[in-house]
N, C-alpha and C positions, 0 to 999 in steps of 0.2 A: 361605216360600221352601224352596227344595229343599234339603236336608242334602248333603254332597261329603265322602265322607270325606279326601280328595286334600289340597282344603281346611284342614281340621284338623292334618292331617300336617304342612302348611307351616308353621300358624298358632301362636304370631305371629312372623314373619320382620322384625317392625321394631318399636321403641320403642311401645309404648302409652301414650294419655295417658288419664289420667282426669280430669276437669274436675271442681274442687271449687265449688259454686254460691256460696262465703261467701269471707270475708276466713280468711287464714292463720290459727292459733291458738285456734280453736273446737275446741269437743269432738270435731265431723266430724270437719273436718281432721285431727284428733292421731291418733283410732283407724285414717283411713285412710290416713295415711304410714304407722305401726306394718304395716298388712295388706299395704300396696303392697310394701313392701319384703320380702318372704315371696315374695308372688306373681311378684315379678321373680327370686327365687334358682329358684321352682319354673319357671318358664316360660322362662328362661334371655333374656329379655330386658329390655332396662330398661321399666318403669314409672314414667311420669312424671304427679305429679301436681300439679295449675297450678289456682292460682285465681282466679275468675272471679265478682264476688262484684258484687250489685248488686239493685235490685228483692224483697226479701226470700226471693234465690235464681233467681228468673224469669230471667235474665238468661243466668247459667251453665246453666241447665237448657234451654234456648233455643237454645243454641247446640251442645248437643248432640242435641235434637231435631231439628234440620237438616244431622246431620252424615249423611257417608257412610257406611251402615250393613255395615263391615268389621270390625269389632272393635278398631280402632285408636282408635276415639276414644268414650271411656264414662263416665258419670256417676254422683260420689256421690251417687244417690239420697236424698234428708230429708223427713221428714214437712212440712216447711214447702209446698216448691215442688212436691214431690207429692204431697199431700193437704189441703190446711188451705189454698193457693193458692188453689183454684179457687171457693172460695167466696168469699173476700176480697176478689177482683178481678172489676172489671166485664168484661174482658177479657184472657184470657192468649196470649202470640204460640204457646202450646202447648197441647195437649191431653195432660194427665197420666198418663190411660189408653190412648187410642189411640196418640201419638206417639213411646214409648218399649219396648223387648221386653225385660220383667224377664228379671234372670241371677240374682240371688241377695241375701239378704239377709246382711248383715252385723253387726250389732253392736245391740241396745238398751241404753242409758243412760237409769240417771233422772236430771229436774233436780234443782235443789238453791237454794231462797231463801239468798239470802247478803247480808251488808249489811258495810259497815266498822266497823270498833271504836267510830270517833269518833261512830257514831250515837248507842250506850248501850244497844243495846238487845240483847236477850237471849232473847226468845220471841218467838211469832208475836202472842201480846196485847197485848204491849209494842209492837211496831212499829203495829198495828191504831190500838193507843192514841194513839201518838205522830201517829200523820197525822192522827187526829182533832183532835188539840190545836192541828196547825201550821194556820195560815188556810189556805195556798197547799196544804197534804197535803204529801206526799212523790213524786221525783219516781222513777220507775223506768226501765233500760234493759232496751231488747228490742235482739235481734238485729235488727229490724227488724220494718216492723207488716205483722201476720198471722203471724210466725212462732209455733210452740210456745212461745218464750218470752215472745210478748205474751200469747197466749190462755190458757198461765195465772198472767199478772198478772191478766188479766180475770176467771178464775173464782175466784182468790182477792179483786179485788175483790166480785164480786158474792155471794161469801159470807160475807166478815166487815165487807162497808161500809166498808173501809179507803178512804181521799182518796188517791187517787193519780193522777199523770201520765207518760202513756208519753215518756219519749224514746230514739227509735229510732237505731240501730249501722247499719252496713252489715254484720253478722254476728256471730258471739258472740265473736270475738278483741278487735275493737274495743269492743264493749259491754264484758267484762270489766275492759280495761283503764280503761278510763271509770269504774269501780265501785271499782275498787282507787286511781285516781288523784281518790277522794271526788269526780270529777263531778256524780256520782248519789246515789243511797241505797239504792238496793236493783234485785236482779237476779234473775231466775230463770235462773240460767245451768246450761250442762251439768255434770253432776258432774265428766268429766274436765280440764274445763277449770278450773273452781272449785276442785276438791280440793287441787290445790299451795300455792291462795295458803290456805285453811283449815287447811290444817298447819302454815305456818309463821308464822301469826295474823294477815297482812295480811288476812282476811277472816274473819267468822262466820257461820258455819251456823245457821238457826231450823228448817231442817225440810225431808227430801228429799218429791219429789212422788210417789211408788211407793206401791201399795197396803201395802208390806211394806218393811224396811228392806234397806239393799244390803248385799252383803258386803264390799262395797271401802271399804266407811265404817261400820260395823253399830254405833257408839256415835252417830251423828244420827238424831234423830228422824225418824216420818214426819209430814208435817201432819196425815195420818189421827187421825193420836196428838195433836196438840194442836187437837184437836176437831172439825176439817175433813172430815165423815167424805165418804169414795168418792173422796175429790180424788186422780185419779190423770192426770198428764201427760207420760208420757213421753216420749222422743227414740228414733227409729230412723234406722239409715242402712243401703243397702245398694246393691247397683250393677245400672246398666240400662246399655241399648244404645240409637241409635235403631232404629226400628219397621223391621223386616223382617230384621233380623238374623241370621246363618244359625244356623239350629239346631246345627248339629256346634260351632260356635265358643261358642254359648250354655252348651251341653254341656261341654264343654271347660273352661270358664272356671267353672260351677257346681262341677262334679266338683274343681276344684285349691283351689278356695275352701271346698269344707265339709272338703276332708282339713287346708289350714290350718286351719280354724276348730272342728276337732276336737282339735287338739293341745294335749294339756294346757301346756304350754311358752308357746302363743300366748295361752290363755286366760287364765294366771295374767297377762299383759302385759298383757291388754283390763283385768283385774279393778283391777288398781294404779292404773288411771285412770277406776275406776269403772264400766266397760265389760262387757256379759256377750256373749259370742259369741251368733249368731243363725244358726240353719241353714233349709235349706228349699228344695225343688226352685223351679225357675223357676215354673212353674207357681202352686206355691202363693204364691209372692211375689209372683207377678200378682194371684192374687185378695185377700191379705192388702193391695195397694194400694187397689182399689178400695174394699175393705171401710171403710179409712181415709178414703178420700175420702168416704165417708155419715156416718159419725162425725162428722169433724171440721164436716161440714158444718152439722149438726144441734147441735154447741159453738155455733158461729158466730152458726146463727139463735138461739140460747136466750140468747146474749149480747148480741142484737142491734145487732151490728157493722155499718155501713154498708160495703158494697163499694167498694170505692177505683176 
């Protein structure tokens, strides 16, 4: 579509919503209220963002695949419903690549295995140990299946043979609270979402999933370190449009996003919740998606997950 500078000038003359694909309270969520509310001071209108949480994210992501492509209505982008999606499902109401026009990336977070105190346990051998002992194994929350937080319960199962069984969240607010309300036994939840209850000992930490340890937590292990070696999983979010999107408005919105996301002030906010800023023209967030959608694909098949 044709760029208007006229366009931009105007843009945005009304409320923008961004559509979060998960339930409230997820690591998404948290880092993209902290961004939205930045990007409303800098664009001088409000930023509204609404959750739409369902289908392990398909649902919210759906709904703005078929929105009116003005810049009014935009999606937290997650590796789940955009990349790791289209493998898991026999059929998505979207196309992850074609139906959406990257603006920019925002935020990577690693996850973080966490389990409740009542379990007893304390390493990643210990937990491994314990599901072996239990008949039933142990049972695990995902944000829902297919997300990053099943697939790597899954590569942790199938690297330590740990017993275990998925039960799925409508998204990581619900999953966590399900982990900390001892529903469960253990979670691969996002660091920022985890980190508050791991501070204040309603949860333990056995080990982040980052090749390298984070700075927002750098006294937690990686699993790498407790023998796991490559096990790397992380979580991204960043924001898309639907497909046809005007350039000058893409423009627009990447340009105000990486001067917040350069600011030391915003950074030190992402880091407190485990969060490290993510820059990167449209472009390259275009192809940093697809790149994920072969990946994750190629997890998928090696863990041989049946398509739902």
């Amino acid at each position: 579509m044709t760029s208007s500078p006229a366009y931009t000038e105007g843009y945005p003359d009304r409320p923008i919503r961004i559509i979060v694909p998960f339930e409230a309270g997820g690591g998404g969520d948290i880092i993209v209220r902290i961004i939205g509310q930045e990007l409303s001071q800098r664009l001088r209108q409000a930023v509204l963002v609404e959750n739409r949480a369902g289908a392990s994210g398909n649902i919210g992501t759906d709904v703005v695949a078929h929105a009116r492509p003005d810049g009014y209505t935009l999606l937290m982008s997650n590796v789940a419903p955009m990349a790791i999606n289209a493998a898991v499902f026999k059929q998505l109401p979207y196309n992850p690549v074609k139906d959406f026009t990257a603006i920019s990336p925002l935020a990577v977070f690693v996850n973080i295995l966490v389990v409740p105190p009542s379990l007893n346990v304390h390493s990643v051998g210990e937990l491994v140990a314990l599901s072996k002992r239990k008949p039933a194994g142990l049972n695990y929350a995902s944000a829902g299946n297919g997300s990053i937080t099943n697939l790597a319960a899954v590569m942790f199962r199938f690297a330590t043979g740990a017993n275990m069984t998925q039960v799925p969240y409508r998204g990581g607010g619900p999953a966590i609270a399900a982990l900390v309300g001892e529903q469960v036994d253990l979670y691969f939840s996002s660091l920022p979402a985890a980190l508050p209850y791991v501070k204040d000992g309603r949860l333990v930490a056995l080990g982040v999933t980052s090749a390298k340890r984070t700075e927002s937590a750098s006294e937690i292990p990686t699993l790498a370190e407790a023998g796991l070696a490559d096990f790397d999983a992380n979580t991204w979010i960043g924001l898309v449009g639907p497909a046809g999107l005007p350039n000058d408005v893409v423009a627009k919105l990447n340009t105000t996003l990486t001067d917040i996301l350069h600011s030391p002030a915003m950074a030190e906010r992402l880091r407190k919740f485990g969060a490290e800023p993510s820059f990167g023209t449209a472009v390259e967030y275009a192809a940093y998606i697809r790149a994920e959608n072969k990946r994750w694909a190629e997890v998928v098949r090696k863990g041989d997950i049946a398509p739902q």
